[in-house]
PyMOL commands that place a pseudoatom at each C-alpha (Angstrom):
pseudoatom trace, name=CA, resn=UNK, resi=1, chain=A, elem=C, hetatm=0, pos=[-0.234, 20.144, 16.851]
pseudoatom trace, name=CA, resn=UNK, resi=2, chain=A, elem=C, hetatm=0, pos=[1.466, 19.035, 14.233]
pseudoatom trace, name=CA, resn=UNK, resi=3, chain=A, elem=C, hetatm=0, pos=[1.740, 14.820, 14.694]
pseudoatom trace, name=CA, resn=UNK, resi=4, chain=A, elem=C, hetatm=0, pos=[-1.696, 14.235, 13.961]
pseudoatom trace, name=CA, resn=UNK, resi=5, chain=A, elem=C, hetatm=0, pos=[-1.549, 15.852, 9.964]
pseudoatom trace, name=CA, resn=UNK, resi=6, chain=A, elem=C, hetatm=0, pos=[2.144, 14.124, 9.921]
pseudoatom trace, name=CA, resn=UNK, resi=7, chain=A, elem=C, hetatm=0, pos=[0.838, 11.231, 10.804]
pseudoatom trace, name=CA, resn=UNK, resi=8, chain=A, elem=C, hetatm=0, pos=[-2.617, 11.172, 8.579]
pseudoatom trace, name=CA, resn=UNK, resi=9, chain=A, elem=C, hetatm=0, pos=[0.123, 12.173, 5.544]
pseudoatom trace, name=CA, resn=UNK, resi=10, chain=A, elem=C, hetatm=0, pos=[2.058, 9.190, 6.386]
pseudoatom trace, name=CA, resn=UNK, resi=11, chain=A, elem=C, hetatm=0, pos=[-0.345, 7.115, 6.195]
pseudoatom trace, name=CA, resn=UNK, resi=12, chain=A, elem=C, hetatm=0, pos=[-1.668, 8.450, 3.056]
pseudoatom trace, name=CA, resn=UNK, resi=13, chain=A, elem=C, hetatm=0, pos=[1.754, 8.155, 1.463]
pseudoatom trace, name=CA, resn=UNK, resi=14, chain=A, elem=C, hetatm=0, pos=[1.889, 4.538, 2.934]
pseudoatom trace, name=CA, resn=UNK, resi=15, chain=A, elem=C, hetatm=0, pos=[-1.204, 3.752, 0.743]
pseudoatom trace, name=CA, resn=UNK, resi=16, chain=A, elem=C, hetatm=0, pos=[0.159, 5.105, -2.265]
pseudoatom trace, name=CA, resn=UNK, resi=17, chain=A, elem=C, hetatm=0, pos=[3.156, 3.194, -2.452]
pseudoatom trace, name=CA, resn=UNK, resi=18, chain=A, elem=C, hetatm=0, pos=[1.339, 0.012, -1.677]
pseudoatom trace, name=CA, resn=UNK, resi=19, chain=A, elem=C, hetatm=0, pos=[-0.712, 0.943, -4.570]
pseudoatom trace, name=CA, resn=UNK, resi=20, chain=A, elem=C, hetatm=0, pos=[2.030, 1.593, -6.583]
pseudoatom trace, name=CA, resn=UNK, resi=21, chain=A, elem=C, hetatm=0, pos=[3.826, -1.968, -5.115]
pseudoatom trace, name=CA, resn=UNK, resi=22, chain=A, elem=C, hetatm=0, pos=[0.339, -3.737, -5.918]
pseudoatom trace, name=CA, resn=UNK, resi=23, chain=A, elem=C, hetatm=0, pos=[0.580, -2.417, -9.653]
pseudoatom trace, name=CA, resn=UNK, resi=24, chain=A, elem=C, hetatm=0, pos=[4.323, -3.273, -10.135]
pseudoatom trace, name=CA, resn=UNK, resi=25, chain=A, elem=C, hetatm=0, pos=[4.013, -6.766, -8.579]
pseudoatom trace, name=CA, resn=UNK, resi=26, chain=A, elem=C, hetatm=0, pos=[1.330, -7.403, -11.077]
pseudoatom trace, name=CA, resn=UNK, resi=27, chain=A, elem=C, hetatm=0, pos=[3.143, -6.999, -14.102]
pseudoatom trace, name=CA, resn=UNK, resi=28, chain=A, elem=C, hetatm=0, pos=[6.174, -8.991, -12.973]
pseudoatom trace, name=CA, resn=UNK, resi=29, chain=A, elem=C, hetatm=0, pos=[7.334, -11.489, -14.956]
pseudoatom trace, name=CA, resn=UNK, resi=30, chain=A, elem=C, hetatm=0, pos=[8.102, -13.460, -12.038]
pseudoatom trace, name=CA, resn=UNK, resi=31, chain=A, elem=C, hetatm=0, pos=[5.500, -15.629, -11.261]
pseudoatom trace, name=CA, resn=UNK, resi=32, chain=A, elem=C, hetatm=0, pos=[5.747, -16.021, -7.290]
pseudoatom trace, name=CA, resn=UNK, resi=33, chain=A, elem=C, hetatm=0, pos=[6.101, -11.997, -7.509]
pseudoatom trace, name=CA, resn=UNK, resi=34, chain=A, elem=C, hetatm=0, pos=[2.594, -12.400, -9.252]
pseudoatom trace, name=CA, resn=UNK, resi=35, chain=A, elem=C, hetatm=0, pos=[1.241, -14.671, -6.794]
pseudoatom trace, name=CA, resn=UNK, resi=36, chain=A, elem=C, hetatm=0, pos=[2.385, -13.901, -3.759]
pseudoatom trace, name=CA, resn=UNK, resi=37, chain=A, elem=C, hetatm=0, pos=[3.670, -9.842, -4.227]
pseudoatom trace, name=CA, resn=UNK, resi=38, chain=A, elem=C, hetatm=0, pos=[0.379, -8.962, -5.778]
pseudoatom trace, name=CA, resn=UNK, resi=39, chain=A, elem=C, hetatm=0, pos=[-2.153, -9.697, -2.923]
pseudoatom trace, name=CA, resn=UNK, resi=40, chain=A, elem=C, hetatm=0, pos=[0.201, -9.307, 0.107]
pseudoatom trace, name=CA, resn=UNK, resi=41, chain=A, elem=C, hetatm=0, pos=[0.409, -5.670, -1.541]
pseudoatom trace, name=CA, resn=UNK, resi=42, chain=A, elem=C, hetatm=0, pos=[-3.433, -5.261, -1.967]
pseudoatom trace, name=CA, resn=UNK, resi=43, chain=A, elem=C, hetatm=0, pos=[-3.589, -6.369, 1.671]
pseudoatom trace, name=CA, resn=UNK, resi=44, chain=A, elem=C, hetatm=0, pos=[-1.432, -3.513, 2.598]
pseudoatom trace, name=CA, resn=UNK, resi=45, chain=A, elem=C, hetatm=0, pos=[-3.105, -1.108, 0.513]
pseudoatom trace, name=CA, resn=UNK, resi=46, chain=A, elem=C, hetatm=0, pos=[-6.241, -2.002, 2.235]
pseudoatom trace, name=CA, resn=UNK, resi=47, chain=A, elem=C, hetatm=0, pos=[-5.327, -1.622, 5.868]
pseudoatom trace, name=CA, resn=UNK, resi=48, chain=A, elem=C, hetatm=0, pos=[-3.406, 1.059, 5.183]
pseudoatom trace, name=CA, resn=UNK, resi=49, chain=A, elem=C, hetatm=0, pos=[-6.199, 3.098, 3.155]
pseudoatom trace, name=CA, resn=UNK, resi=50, chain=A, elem=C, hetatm=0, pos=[-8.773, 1.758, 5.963]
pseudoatom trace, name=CA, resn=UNK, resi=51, chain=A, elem=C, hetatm=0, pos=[-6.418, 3.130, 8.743]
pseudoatom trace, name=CA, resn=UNK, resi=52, chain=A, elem=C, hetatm=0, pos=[-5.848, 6.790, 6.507]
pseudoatom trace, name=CA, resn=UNK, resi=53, chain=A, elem=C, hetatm=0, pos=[-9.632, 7.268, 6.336]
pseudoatom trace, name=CA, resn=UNK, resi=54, chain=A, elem=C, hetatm=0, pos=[-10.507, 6.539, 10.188]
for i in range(1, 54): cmd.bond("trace and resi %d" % i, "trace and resi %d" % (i + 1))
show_as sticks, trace
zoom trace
């Protein structure tokens, strides 16, 4: 069945780019970016690594 290793990929790929997003929003120079980017991103990198490991 192939949904179940689509969807474990997606979600892996999910995290990634949320990692990625986290990193960028950090080194804005905008300061809301900084403040509000930054740990709305963590957040999703969270959930979304908690949801690829279960």
């Amino acid at each position: 069945m192939l949904a179940r290793p689509l969807a474990v990929a997606g979600t892996w790929a999910v995290f990634g780019l949320s990692v990625l997003s986290t990193v960028t929003n950090a080194l804005a120079r905008s300061q809301p970016e900084r403040y509000i980017g930054t740990p709305a991103a963590l957040a999703l990198a969270v959930t979304s690594m908690i949801v690829a490991l279960g």
